[in-house]
MIKE-312429 format. One record per residue (C-alpha): residue number from 0; x, y, z. Coordinates in pm, 1 decimal. Each point is the difference from the previous one (the first is absolute). Layout:
<pts>
num; px; py; pz
NUM; X; Y; Z
...
</pts>
This chain:
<pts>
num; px; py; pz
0; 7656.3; 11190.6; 13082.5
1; -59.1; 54.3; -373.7
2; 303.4; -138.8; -161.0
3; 129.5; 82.8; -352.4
4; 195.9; -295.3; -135.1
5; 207.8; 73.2; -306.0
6; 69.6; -259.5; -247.5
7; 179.7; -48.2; -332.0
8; 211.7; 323.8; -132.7
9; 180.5; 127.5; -301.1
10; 319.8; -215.3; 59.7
11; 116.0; -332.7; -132.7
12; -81.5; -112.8; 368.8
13; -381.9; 38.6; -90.6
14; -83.8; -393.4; 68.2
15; 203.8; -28.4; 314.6
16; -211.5; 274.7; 118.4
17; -324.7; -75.8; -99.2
18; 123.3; -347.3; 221.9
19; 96.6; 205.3; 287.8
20; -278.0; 167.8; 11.9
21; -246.5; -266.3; 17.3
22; 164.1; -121.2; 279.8
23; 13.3; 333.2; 175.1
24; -383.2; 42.7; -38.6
25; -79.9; -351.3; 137.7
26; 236.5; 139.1; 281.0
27; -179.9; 350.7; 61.3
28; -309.5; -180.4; 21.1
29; 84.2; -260.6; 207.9
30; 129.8; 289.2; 235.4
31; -347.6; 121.4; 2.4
32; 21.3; 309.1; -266.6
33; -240.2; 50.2; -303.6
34; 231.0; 48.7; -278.1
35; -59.2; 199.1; -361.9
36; 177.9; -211.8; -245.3
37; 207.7; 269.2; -266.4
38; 124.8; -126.2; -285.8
39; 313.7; 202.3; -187.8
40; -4.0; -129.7; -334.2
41; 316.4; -40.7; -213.8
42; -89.7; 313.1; -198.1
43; 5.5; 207.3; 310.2
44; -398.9; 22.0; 58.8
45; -154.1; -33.2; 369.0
46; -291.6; -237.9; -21.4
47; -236.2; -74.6; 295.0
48; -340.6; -255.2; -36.0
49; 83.0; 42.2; -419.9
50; -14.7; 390.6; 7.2
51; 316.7; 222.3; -23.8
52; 67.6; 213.4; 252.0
53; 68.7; 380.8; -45.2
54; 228.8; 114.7; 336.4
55; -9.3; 349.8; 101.3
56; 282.3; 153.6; 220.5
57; -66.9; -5.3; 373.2
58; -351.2; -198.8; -84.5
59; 93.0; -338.4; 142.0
60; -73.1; -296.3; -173.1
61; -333.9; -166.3; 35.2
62; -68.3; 127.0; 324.4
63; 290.7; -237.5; 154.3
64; 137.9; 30.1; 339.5
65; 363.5; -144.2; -179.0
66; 98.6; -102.9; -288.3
67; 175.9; -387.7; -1.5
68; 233.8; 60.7; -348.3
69; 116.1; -389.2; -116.6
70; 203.2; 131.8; -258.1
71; 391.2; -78.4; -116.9
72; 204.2; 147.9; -244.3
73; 10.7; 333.0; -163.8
74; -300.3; 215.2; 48.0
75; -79.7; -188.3; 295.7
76; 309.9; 25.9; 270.8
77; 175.6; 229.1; -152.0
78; -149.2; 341.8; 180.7
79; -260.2; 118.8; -269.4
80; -292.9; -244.6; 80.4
81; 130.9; 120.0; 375.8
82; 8.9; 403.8; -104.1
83; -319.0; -69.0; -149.8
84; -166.4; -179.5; 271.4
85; 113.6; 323.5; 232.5
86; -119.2; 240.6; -223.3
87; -344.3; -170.5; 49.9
88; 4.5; 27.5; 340.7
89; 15.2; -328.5; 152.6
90; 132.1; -244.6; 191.6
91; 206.4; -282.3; -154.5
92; 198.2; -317.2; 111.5
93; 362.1; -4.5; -17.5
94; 317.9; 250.8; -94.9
95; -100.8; 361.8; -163.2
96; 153.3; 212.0; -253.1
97; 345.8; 17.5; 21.0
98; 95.3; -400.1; 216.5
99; -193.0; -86.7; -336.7
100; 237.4; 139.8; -276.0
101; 262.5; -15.7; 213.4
102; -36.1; -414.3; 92.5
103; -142.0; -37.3; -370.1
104; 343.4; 138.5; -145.7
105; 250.8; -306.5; 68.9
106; 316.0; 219.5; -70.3
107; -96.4; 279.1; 218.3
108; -141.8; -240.0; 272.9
109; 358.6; -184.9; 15.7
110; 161.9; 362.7; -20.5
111; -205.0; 117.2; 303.9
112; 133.2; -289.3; 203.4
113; 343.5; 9.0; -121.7
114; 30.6; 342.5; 194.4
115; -114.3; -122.3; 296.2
116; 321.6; -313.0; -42.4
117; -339.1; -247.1; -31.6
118; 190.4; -338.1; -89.7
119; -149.4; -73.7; -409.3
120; 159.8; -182.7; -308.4
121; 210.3; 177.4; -224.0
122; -215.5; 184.1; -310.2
123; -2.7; 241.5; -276.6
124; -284.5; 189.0; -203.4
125; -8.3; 32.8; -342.7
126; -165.5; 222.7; -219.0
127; -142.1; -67.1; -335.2
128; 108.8; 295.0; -157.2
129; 371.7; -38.1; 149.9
130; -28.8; -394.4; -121.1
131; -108.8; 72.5; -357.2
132; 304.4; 286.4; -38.6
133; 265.5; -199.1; 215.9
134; -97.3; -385.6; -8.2
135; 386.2; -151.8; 47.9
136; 71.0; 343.4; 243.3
137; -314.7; -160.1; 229.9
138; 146.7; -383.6; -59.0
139; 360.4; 117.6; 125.8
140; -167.3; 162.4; 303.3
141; -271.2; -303.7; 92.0
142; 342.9; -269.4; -36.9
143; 94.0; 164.6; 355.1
144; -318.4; -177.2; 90.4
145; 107.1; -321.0; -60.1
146; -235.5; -316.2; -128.5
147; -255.5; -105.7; 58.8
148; -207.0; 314.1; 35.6
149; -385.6; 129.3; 4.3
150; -124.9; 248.2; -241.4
151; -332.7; 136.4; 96.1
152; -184.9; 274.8; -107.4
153; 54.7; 281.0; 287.9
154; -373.6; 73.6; 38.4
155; -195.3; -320.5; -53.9
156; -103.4; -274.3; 247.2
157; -111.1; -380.8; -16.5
158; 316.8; -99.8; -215.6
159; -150.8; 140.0; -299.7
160; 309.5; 98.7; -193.3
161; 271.6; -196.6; 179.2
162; 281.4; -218.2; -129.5
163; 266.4; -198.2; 197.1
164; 308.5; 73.8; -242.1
165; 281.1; -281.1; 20.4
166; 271.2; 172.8; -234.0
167; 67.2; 331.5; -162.2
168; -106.3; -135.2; -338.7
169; -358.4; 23.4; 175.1
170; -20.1; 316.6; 135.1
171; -67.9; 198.4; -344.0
172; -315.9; -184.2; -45.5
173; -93.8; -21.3; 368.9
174; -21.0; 357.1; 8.8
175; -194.2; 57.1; -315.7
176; -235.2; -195.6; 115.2
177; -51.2; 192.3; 392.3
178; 59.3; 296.5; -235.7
179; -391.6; -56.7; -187.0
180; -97.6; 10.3; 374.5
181; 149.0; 321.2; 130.6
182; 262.7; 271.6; -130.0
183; 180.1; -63.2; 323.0
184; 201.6; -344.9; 79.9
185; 137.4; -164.2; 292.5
186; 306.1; -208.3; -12.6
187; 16.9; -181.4; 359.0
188; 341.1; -250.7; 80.3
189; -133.2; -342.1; 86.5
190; -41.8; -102.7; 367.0
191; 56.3; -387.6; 83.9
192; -213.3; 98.9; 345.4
193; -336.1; -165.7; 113.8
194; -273.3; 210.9; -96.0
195; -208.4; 88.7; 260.9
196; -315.2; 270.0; 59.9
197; -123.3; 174.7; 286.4
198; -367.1; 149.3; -33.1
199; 10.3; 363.4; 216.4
200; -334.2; 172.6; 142.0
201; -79.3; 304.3; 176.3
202; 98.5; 410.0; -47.3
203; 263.2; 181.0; 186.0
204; 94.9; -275.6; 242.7
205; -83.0; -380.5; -223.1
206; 11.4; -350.5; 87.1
207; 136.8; -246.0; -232.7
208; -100.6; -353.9; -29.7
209; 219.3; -321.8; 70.3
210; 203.3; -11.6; -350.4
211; -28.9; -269.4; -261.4
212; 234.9; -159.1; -177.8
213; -97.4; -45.4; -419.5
214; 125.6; -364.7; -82.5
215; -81.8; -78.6; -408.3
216; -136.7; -335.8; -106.0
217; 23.2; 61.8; -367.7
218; 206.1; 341.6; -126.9
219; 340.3; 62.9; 14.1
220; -66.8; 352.7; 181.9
221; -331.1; 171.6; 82.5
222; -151.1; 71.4; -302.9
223; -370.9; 77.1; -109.1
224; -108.9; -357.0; 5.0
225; 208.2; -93.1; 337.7
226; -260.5; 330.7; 187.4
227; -310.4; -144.7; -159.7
228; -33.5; -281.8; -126.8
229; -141.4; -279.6; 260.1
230; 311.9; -176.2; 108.5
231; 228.3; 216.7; -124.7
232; 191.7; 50.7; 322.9
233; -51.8; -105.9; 347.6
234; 14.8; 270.9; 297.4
235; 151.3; -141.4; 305.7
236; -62.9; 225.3; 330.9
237; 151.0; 76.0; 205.4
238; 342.3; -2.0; -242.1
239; 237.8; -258.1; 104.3
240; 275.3; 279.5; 121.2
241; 121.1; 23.3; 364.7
242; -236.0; 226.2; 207.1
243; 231.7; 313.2; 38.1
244; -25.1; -19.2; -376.9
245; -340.3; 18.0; -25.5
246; -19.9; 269.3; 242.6
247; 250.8; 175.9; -199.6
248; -254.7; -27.0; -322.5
249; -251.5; 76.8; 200.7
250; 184.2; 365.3; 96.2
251; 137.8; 86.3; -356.2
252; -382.5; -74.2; -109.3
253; -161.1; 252.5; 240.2
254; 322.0; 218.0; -19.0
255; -35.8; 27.4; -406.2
256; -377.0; 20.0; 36.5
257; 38.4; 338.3; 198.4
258; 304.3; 88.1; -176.2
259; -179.7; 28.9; -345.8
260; -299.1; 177.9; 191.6
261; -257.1; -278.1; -46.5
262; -347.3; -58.3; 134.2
263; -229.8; -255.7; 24.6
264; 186.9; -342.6; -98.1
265; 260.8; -100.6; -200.8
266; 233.4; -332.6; -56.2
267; 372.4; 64.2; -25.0
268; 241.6; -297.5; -172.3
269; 307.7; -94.3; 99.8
270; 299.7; -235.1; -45.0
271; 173.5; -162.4; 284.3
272; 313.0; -71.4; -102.8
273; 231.7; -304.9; 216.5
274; -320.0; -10.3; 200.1
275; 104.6; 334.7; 190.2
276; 57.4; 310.5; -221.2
277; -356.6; 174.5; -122.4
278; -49.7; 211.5; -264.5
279; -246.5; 159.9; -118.0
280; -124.2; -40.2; -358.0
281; -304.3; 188.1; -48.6
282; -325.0; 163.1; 163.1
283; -363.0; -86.2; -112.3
284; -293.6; 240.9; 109.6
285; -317.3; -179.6; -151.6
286; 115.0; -373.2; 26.6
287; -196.0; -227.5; -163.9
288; -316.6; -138.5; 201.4
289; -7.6; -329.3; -232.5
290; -65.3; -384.5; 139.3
291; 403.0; -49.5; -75.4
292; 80.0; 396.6; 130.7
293; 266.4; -9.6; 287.3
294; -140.7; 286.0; 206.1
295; -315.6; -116.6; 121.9
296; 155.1; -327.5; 4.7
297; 297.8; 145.5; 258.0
298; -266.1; 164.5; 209.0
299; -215.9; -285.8; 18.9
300; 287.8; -223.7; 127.7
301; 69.5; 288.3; 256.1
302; -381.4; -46.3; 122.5
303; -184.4; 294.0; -187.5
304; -270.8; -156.8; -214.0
305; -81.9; 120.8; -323.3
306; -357.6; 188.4; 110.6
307; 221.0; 182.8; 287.6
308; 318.0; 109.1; -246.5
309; -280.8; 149.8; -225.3
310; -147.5; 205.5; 274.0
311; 320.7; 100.5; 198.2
312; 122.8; 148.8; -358.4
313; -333.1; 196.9; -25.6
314; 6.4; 146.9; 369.2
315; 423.8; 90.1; -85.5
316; -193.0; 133.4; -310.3
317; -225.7; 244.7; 163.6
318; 230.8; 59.1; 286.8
319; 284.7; 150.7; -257.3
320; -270.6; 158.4; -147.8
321; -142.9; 209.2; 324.9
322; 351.1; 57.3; 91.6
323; 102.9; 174.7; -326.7
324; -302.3; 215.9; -29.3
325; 29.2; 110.3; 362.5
326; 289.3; 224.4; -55.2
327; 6.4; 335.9; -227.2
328; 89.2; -34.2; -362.7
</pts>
């Protein structure tokens, strides 16, 4: 097949991506596709073999059978590089539209699952303009969170943004600074648990890979040097957790997965707190593909190789793709 990689983007996550990407086209080749290497540069513009593209609605793009998007961040996983990729007409790996925003947006993510009694840590969400008219309102209301706490921006990914606040004297200035990232914070109460990940793959009915549990070497949490810097942590899988407790990540990974309405692949976090209670932190739809990047890494362990992930997620691609257009819309 003709495969459309997409590499770089308008978010802060550009250089992750372009990494990702590189990897994901060594992968799609190796599988035995040709692939059409697509640039998005951090101005917005599409740029394939040094020429900008101009897309046209229900045109395609380059004549590809699907479209491979490596992208993080804003304007990448968020649902508009997805709405625009349908309005083209074709295929593409992983979530669409609305298991974009929806995963994208921390606070409404966490809401989602709190209505289905999904076991999380305690959080709030702030908003800038409530924060600049009501700063020591907000403070009173975040105490209840206790210390030490996460602030993150609620629509960002990579742990661009985020600050591990120890005491309440911090928190002004730890949300300024998630506040230059995004109008929209998230204040998450600190979990003691062993982080662990579980990569998921497939459409209506995924699998999920043997989970992995994140031990640091150098960082006091996992921050953006612990994800990609060489050495920065060390995944050990499977996660040292009795086996009904892997199972049980295992389930909540495929059960938020469907829950959220995804496609294609994703990697859900979690804590494990006293080695026995999970919870759910967060949901990823375009994981990173990097040398250090736990996804491939989890499915690799669980005996997928790299060429293999990278066509399964173009068959669960098209496959999504041919089932959507079937019906009448």
């Amino acid at each position: 097949m003709k495969v459309a990689v997409l590499a770089g983007g308008r978010s802060s996550e550009h250089d992750v991506s372009l990494s990702s990407a590189a990897a994901v086209r060594a992968g799609v080749v190796a599988a035995g596709h040709e692939v059409l290497p697509v640039t998005i540069e951090r101005g917005g513009a599409w740029v394939f073999e040094g020429a900008e593209l101009s897309l046209r609605p229900g045109g395609g793009l380059l004549g590809a059978d699907v479209v491979f998007p490596v992208l993080h961040g804003p304007f990448g996983e968020d649902g508009t590089l997805q709405g625009l990729l349908e309005l083209l007409d074709v295929p593409y790996v992983g979530a669409g539209v609305l298991a974009s925003s929806l995963c994208m947006d921390k606070i409404v993510f966490k809401e989602v699952l709190a209505a289905a009694d999904v076991p999380q840590v305690p959080y709030a969400g702030v908003r800038l303009a409530r924060w600049q008219a009501e700063p020591e309102a907000v403070t009173r209301e975040l105490a209840v969170l206790g210390t030490p706490v996460f602030v993150k921006p609620a629509r960002l990914g990579s742990s661009v943004g985020i600050a591990k606040v120890w005491s309440e004297s911090e928190l002004g200035p730890a949300l300024d600074a998630a506040f230059a990232h995004d109008s929209l914070v998230i204040v998450e109460g600190f979990s003691a648990g062993m982080e662990v990940e579980c990569s998921v793959l497939g459409n209506g009915e995924p699998d999920a890979s043997i989970p992995g549990e994140i031990v640091l070497t150098g960082s006091d949490w996992y921050d953006y040097e612990a994800k990609y810097q060489p050495g920065g942590m060390e995944l050990v899988a499977p996660a040292r957790l009795p086996e009904h407790v892997l199972g049980e990540v295992r389930r909540l990974a495929c059960d938020t997965f469907v829950r959220v309405g995804c496609s294609g692949l994703a990697r859900v976090d979690f804590f494990v707190e006293d080695g026995e209670r999970v919870l759910v932190n967060e949901l990823n739809t375009l994981p990173g593909f990097t040398e250090t990047s736990v996804y491939p890494k989890l499915w690799e362990a669980s005996g997928l190789s790299f060429p293999a992930l990278c066509d399964r997620l173009l068959a669960l691609a098209i496959e999504r793709f041919e089932t959507e257009r079937a019906v009448a819309f």
